[in-house]
mmCIF file of the protein (N, C-alpha, C, O) and its ligand, coordinates in Angstrom:
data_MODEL
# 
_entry.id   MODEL 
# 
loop_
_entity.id 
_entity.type 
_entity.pdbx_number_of_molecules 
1 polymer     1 
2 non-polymer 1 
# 
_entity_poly.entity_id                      1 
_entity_poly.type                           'polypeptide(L)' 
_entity_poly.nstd_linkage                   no 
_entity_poly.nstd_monomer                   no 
_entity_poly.pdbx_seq_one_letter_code       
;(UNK)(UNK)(UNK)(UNK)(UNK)(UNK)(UNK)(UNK)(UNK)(UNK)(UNK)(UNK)(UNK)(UNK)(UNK)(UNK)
(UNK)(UNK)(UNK)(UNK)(UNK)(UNK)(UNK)(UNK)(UNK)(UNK)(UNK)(UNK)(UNK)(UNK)(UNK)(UNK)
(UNK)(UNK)(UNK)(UNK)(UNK)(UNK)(UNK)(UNK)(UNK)(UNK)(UNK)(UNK)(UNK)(UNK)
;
_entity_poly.pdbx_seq_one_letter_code_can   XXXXXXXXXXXXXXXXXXXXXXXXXXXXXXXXXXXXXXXXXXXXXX 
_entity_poly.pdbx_strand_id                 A 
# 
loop_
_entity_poly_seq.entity_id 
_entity_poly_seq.num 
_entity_poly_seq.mon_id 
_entity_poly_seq.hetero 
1 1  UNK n 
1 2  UNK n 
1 3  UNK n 
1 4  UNK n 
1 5  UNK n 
1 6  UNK n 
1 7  UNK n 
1 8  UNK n 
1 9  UNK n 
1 10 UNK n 
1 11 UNK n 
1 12 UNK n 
1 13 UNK n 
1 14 UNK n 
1 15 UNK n 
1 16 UNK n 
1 17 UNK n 
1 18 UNK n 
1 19 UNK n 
1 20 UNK n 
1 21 UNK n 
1 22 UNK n 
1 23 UNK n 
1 24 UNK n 
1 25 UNK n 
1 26 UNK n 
1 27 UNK n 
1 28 UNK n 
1 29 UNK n 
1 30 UNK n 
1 31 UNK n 
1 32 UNK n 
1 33 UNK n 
1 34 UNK n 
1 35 UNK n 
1 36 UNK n 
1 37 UNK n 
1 38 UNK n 
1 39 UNK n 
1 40 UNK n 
1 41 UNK n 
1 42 UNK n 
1 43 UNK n 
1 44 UNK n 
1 45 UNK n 
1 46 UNK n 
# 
loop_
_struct_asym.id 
_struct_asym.entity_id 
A 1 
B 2 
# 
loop_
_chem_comp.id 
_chem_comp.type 
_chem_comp.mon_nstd_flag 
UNK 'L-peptide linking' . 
ZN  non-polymer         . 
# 
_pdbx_entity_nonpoly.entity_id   2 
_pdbx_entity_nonpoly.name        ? 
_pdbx_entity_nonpoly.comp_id     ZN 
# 
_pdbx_nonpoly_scheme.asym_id         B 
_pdbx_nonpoly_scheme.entity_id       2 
_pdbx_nonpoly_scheme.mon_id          ZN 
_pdbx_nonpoly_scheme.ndb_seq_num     1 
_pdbx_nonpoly_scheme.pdb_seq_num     101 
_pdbx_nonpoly_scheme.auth_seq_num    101 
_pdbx_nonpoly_scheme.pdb_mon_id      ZN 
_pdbx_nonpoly_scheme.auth_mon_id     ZN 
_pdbx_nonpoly_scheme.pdb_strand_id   A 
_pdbx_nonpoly_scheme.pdb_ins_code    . 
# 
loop_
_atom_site.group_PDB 
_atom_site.id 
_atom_site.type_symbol 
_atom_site.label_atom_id 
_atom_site.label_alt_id 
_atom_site.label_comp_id 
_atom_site.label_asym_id 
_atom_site.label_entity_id 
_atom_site.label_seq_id 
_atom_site.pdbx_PDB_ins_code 
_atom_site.Cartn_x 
_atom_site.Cartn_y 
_atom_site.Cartn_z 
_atom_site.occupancy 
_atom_site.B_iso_or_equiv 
_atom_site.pdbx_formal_charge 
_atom_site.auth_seq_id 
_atom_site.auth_comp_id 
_atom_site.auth_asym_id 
_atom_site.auth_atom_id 
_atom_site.pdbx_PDB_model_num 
ATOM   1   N  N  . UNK A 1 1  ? 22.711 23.025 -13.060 1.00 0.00 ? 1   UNK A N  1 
ATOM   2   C  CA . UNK A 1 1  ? 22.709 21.744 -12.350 1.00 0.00 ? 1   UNK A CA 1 
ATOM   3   C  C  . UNK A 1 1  ? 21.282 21.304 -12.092 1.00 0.00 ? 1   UNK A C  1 
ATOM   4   O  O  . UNK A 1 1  ? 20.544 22.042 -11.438 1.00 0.00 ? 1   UNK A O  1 
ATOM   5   N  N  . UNK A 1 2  ? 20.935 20.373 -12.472 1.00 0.00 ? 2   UNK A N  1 
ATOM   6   C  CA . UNK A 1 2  ? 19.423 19.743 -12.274 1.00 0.00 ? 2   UNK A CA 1 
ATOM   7   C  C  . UNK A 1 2  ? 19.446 18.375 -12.071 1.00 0.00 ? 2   UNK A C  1 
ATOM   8   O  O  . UNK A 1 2  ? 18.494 17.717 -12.491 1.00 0.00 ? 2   UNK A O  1 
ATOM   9   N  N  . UNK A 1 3  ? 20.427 17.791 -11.463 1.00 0.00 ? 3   UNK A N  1 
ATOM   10  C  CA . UNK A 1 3  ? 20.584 16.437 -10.766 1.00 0.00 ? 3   UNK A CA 1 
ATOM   11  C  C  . UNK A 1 3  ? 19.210 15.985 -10.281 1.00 0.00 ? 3   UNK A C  1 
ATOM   12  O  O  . UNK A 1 3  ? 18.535 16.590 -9.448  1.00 0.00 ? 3   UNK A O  1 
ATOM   13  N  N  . UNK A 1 4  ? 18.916 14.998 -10.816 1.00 0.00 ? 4   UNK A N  1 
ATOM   14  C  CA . UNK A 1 4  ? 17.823 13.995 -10.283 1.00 0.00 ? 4   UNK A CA 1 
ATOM   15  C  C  . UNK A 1 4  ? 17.835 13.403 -8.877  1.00 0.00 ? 4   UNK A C  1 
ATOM   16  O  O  . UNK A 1 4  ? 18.849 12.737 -8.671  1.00 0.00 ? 4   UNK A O  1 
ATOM   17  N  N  . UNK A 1 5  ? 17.197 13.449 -8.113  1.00 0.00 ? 5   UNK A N  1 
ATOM   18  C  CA . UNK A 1 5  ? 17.269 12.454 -6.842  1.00 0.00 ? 5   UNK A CA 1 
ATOM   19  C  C  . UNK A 1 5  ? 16.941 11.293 -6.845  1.00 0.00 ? 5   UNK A C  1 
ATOM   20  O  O  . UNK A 1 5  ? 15.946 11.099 -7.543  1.00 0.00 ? 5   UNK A O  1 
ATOM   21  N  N  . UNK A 1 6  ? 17.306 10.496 -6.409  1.00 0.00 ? 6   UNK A N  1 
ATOM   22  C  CA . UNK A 1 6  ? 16.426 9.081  -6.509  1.00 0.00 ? 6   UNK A CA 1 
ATOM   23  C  C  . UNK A 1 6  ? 17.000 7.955  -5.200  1.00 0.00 ? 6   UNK A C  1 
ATOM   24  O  O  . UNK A 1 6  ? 17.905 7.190  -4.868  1.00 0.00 ? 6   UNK A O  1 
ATOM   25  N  N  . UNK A 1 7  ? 15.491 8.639  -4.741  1.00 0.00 ? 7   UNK A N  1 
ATOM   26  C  CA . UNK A 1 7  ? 15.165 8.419  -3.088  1.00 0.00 ? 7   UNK A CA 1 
ATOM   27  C  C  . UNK A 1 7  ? 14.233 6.765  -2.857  1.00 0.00 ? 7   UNK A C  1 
ATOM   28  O  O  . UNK A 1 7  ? 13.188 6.598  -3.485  1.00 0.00 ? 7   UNK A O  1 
ATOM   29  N  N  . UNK A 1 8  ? 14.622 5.962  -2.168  1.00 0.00 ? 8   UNK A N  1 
ATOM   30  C  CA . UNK A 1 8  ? 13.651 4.906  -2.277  1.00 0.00 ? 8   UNK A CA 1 
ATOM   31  C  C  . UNK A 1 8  ? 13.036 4.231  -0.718  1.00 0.00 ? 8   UNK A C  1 
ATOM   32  O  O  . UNK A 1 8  ? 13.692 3.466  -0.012  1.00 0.00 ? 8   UNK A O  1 
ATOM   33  N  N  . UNK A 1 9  ? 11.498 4.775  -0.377  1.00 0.00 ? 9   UNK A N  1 
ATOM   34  C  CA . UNK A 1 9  ? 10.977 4.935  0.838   1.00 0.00 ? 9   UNK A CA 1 
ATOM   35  C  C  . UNK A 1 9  ? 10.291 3.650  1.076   1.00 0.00 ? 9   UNK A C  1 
ATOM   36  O  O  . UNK A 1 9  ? 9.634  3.046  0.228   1.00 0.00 ? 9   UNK A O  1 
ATOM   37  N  N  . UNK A 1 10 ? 10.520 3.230  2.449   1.00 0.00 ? 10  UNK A N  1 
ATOM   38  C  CA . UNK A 1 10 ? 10.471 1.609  2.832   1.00 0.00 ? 10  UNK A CA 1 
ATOM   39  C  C  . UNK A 1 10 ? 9.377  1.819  3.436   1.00 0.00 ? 10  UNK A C  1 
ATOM   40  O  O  . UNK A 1 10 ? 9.287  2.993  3.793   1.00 0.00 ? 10  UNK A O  1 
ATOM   41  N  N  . UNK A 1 11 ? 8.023  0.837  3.854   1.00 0.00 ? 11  UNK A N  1 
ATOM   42  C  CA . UNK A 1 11 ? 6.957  1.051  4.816   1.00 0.00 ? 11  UNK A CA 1 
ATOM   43  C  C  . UNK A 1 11 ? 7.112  -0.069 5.615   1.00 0.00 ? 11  UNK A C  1 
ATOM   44  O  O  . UNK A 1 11 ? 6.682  -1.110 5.120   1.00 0.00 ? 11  UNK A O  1 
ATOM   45  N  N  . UNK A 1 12 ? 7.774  -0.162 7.080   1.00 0.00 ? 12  UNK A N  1 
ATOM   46  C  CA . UNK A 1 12 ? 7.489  -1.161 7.753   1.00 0.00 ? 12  UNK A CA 1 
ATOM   47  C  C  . UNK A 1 12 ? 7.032  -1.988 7.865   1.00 0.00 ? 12  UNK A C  1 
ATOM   48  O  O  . UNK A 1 12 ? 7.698  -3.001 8.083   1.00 0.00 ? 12  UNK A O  1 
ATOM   49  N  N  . UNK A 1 13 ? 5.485  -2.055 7.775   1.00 0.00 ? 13  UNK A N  1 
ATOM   50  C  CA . UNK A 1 13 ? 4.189  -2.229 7.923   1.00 0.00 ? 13  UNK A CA 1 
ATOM   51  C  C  . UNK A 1 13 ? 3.393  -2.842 6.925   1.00 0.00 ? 13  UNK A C  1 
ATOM   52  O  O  . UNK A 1 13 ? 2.485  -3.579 7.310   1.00 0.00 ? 13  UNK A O  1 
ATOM   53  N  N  . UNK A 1 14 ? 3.600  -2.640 5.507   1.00 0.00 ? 14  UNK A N  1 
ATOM   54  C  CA . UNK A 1 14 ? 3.083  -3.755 4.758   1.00 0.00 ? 14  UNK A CA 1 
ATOM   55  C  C  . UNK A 1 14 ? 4.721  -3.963 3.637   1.00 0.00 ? 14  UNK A C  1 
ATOM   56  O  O  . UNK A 1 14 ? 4.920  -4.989 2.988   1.00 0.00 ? 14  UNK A O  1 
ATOM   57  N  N  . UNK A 1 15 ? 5.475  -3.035 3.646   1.00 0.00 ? 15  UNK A N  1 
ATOM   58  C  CA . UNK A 1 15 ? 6.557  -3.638 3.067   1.00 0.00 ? 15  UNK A CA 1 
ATOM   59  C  C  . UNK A 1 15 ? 6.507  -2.897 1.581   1.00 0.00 ? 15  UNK A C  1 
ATOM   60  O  O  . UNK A 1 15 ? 7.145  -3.274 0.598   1.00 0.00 ? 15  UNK A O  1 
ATOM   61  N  N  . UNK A 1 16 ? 5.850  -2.064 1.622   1.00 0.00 ? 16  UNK A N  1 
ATOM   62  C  CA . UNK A 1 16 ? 5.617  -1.204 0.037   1.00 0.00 ? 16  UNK A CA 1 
ATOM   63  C  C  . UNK A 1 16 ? 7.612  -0.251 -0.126  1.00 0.00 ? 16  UNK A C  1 
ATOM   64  O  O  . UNK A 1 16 ? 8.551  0.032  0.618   1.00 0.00 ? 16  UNK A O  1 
ATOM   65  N  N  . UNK A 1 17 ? 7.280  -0.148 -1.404  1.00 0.00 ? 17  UNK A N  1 
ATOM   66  C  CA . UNK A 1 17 ? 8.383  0.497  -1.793  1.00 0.00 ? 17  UNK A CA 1 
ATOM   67  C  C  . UNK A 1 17 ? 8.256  1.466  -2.917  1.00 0.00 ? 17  UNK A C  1 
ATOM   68  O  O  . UNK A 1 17 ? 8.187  1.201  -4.118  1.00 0.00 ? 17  UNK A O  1 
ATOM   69  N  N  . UNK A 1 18 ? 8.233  2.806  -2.249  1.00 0.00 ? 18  UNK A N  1 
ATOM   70  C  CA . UNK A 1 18 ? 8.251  4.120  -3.069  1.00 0.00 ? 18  UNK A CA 1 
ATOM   71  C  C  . UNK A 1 18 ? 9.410  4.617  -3.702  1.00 0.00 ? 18  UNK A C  1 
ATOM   72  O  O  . UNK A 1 18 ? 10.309 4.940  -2.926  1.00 0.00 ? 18  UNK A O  1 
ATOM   73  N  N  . UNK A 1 19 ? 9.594  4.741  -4.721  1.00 0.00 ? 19  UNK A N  1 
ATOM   74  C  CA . UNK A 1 19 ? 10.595 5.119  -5.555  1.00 0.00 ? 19  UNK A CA 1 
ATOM   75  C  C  . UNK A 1 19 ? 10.633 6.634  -5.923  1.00 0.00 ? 19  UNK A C  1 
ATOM   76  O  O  . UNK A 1 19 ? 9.679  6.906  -6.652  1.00 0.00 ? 19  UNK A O  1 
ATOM   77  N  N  . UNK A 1 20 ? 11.680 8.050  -5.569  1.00 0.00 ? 20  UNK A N  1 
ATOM   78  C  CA . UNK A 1 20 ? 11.354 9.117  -6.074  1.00 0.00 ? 20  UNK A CA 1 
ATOM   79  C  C  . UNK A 1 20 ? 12.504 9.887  -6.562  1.00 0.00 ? 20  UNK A C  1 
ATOM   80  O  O  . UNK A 1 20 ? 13.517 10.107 -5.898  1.00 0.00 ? 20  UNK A O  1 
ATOM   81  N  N  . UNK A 1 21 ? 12.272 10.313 -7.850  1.00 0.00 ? 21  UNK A N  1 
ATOM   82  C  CA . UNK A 1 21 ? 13.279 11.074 -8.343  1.00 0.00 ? 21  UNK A CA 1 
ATOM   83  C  C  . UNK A 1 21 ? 12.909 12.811 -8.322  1.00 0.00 ? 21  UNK A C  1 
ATOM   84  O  O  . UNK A 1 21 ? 13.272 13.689 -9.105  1.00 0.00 ? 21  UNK A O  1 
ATOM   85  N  N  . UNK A 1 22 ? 12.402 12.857 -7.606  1.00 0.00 ? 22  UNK A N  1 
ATOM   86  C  CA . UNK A 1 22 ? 11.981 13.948 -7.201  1.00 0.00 ? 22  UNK A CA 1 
ATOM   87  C  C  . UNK A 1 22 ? 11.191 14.767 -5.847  1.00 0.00 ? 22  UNK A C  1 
ATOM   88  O  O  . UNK A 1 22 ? 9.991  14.927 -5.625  1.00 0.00 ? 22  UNK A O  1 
ATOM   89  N  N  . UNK A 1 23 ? 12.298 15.161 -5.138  1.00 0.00 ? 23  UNK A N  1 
ATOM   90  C  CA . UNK A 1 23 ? 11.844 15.870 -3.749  1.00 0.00 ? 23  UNK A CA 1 
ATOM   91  C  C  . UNK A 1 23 ? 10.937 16.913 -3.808  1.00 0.00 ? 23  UNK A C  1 
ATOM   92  O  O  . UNK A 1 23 ? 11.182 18.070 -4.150  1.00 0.00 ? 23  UNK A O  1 
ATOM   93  N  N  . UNK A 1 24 ? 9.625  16.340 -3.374  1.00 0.00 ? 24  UNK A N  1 
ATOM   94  C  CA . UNK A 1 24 ? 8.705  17.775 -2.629  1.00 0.00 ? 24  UNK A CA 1 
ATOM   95  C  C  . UNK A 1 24 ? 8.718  17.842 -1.527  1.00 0.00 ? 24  UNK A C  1 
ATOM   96  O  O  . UNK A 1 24 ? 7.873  18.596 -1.044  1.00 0.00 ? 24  UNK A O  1 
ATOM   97  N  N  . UNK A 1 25 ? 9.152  17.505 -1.083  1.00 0.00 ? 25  UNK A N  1 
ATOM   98  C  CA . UNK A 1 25 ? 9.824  18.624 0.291   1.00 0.00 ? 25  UNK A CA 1 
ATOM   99  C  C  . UNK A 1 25 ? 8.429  18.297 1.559   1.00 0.00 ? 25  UNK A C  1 
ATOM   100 O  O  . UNK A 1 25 ? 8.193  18.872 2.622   1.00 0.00 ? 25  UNK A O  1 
ATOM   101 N  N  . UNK A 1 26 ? 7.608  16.959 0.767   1.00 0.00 ? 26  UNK A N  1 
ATOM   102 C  CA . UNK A 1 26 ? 6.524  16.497 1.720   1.00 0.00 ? 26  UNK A CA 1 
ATOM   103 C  C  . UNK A 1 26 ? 7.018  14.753 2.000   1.00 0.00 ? 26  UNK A C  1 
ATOM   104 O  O  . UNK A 1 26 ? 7.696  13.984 1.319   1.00 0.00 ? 26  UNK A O  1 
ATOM   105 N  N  . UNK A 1 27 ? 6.290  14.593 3.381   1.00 0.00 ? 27  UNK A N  1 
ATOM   106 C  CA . UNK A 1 27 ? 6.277  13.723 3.532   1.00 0.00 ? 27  UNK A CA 1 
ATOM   107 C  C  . UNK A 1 27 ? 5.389  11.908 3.291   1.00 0.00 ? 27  UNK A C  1 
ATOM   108 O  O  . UNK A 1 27 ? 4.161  11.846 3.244   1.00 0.00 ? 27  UNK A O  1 
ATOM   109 N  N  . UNK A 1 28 ? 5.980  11.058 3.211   1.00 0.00 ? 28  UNK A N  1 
ATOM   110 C  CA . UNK A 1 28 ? 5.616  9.607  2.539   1.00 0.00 ? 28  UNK A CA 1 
ATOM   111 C  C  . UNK A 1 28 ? 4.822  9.475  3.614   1.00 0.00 ? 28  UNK A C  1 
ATOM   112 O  O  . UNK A 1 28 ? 5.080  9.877  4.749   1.00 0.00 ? 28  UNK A O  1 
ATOM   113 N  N  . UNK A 1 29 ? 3.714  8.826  3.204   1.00 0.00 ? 29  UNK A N  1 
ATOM   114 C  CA . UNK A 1 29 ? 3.080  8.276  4.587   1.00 0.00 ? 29  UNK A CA 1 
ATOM   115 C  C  . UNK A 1 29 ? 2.216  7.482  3.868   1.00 0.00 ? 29  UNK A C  1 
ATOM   116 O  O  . UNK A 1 29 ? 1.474  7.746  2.922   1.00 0.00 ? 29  UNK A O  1 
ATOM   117 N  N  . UNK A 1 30 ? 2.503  6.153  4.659   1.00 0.00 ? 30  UNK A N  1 
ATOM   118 C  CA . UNK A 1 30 ? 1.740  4.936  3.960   1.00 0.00 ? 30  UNK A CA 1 
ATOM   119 C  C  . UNK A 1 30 ? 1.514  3.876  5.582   1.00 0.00 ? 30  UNK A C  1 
ATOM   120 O  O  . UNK A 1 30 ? 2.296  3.846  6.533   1.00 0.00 ? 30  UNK A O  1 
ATOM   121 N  N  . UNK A 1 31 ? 0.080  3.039  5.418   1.00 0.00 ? 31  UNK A N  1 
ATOM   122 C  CA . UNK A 1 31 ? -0.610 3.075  6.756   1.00 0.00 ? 31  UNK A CA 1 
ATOM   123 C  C  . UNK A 1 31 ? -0.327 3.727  7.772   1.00 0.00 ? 31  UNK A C  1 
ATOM   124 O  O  . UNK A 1 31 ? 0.302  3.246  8.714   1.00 0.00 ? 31  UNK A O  1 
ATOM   125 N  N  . UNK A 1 32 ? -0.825 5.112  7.714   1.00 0.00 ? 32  UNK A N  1 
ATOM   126 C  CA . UNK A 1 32 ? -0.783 5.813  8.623   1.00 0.00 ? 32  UNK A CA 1 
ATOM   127 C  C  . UNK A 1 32 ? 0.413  6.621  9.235   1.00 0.00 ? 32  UNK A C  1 
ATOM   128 O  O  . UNK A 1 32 ? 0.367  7.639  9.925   1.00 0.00 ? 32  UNK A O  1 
ATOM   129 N  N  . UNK A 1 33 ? 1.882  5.645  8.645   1.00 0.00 ? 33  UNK A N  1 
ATOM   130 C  CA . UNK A 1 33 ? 2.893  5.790  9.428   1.00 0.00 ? 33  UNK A CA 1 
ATOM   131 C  C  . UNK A 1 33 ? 3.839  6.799  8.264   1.00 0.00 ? 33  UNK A C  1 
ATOM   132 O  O  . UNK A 1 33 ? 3.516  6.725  7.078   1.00 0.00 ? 33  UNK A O  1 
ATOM   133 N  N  . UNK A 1 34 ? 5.050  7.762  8.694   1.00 0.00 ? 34  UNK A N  1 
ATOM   134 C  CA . UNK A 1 34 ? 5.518  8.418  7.710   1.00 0.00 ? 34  UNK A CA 1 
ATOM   135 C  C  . UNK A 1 34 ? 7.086  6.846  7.594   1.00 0.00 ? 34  UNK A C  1 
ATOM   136 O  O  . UNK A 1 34 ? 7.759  6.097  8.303   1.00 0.00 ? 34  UNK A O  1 
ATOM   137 N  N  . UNK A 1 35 ? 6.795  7.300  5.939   1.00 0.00 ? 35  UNK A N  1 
ATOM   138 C  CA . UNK A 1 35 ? 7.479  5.962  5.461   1.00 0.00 ? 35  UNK A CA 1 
ATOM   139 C  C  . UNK A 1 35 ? 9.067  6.186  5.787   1.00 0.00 ? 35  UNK A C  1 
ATOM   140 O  O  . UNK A 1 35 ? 9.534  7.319  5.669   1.00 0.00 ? 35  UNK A O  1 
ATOM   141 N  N  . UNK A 1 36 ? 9.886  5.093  6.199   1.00 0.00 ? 36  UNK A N  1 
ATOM   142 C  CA . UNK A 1 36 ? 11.354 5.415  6.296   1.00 0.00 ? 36  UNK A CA 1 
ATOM   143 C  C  . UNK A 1 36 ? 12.205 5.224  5.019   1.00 0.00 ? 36  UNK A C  1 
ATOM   144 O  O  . UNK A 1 36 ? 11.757 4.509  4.123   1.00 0.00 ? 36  UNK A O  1 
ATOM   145 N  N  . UNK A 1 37 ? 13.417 5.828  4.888   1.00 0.00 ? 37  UNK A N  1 
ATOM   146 C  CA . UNK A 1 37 ? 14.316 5.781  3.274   1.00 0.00 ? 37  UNK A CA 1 
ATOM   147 C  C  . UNK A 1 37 ? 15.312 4.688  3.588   1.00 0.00 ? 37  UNK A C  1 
ATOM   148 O  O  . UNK A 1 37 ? 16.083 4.491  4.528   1.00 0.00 ? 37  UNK A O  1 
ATOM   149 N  N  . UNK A 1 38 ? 14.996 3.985  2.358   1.00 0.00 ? 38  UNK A N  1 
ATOM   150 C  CA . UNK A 1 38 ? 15.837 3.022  2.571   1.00 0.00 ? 38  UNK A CA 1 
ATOM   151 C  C  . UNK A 1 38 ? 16.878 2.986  1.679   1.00 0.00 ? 38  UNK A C  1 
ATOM   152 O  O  . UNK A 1 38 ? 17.798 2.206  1.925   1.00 0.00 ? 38  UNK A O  1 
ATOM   153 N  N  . UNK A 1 39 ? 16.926 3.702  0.646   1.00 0.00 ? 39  UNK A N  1 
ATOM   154 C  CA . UNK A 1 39 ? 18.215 3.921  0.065   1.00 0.00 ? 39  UNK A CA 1 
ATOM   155 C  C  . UNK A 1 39 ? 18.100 5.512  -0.612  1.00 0.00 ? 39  UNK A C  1 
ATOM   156 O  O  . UNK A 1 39 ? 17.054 5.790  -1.198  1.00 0.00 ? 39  UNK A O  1 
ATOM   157 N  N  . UNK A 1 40 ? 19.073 6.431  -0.529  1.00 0.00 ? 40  UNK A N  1 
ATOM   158 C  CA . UNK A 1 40 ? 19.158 7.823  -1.010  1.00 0.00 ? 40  UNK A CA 1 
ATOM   159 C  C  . UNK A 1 40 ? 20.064 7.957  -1.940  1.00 0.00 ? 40  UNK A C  1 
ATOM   160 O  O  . UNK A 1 40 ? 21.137 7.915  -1.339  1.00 0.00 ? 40  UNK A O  1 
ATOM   161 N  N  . UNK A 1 41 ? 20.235 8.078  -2.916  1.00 0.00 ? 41  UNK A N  1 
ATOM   162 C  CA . UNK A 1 41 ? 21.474 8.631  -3.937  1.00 0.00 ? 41  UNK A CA 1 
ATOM   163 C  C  . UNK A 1 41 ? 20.934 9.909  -5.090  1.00 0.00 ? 41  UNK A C  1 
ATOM   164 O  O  . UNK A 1 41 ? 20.012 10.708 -4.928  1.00 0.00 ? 41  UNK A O  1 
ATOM   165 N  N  . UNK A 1 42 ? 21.768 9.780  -6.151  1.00 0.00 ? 42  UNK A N  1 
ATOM   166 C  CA . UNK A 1 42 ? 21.594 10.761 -6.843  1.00 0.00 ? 42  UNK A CA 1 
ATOM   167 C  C  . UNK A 1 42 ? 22.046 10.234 -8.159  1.00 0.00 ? 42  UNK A C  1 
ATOM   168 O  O  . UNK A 1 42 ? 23.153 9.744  -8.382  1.00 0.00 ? 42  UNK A O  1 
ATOM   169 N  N  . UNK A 1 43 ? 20.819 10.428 -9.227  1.00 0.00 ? 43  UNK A N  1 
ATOM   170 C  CA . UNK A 1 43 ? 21.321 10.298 -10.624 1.00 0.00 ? 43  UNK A CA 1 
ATOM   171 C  C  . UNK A 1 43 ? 22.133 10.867 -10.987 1.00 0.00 ? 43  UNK A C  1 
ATOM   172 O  O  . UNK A 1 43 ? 22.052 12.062 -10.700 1.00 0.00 ? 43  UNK A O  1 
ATOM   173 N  N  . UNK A 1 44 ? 23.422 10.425 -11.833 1.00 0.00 ? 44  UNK A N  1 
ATOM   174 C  CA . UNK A 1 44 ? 24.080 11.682 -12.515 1.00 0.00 ? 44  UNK A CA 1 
ATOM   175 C  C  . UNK A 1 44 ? 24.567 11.056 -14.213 1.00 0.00 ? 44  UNK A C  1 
ATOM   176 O  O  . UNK A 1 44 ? 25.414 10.227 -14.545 1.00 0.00 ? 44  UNK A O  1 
ATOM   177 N  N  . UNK A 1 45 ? 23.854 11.669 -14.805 1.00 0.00 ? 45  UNK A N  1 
ATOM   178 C  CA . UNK A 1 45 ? 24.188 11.579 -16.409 1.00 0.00 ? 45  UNK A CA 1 
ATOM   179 C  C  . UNK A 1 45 ? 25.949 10.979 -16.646 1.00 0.00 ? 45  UNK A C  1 
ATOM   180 O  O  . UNK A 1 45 ? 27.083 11.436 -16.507 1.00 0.00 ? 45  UNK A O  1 
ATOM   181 N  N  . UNK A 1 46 ? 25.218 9.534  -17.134 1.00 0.00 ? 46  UNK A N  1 
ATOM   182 C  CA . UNK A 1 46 ? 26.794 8.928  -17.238 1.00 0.00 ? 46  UNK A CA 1 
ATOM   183 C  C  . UNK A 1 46 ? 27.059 8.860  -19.075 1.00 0.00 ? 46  UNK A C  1 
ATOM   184 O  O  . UNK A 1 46 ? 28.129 8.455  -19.529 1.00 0.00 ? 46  UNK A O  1 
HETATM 185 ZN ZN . ZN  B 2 .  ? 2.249  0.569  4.171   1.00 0.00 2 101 ZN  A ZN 1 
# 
């Protein structure tokens, strides 16, 4: 099983949008602030 993640991190603050298919287990931090998720799912080979 090697399911992709694909995590997409919101920044309050200027409005950026991080896209990740891959969890390191660190945190987003963009101006200063740690970024919030604004949408979480999971790829799965269709
Ligand atoms: Zn920002």
């Amino acid at each position: 099983m090697s399911n992709r993640i694909n995590k997409l991190y919101y920044c309050r603050h200027c409005g950026n949008e991080v896209s990740f298919v891959k969890d390191g287990g660190g945190k987003i931090i963009c101006c200063g602030e740690e970024m919030i998720i604004k949408k979480e799912g999971f790829n799965s080979e269709e």
